[in-house]
C-alpha positions, -999 to +999 in steps of 0.1 A: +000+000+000+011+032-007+014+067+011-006+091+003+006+123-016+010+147+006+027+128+026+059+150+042+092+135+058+126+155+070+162+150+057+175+117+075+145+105+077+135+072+059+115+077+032+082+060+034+072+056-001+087+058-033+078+083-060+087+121-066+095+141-034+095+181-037+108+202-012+086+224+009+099+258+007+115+282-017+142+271-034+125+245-043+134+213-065+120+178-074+138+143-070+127+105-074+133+092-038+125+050-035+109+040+000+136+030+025+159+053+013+176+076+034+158+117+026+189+138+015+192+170+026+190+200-001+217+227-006+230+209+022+206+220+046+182+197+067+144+202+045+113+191+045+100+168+015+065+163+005+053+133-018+040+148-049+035+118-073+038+079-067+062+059-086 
């Protein structure tokens, strides 16, 4: 079962489902993050990701 888009999760957190991840905020950007991987931080600061599309 998948999350539900929306869904948000931090840098270092584990990502709970895999599709496209956006980062909340401005700059912004887009990355395909699989579930169980590790979030990555953005211009090497600690964000927040919201799930914006399943894979």
């Amino acid at each position: 079962m998948s999350v539900p888009l929306g869904t948000k999760a931090r840098t270092g957190q584990t990502c709970p489902g895999s599709g496209v991840w956006k980062v909340v905020g401005y700059p912004s950007t887009t990355a395909p993050i699989a579930r169980n991987n590790t979030m990555p931080p953005y211009n090497n600061q600690a964000v927040t990701w919201e799930l914006i599309q399943h894979a």
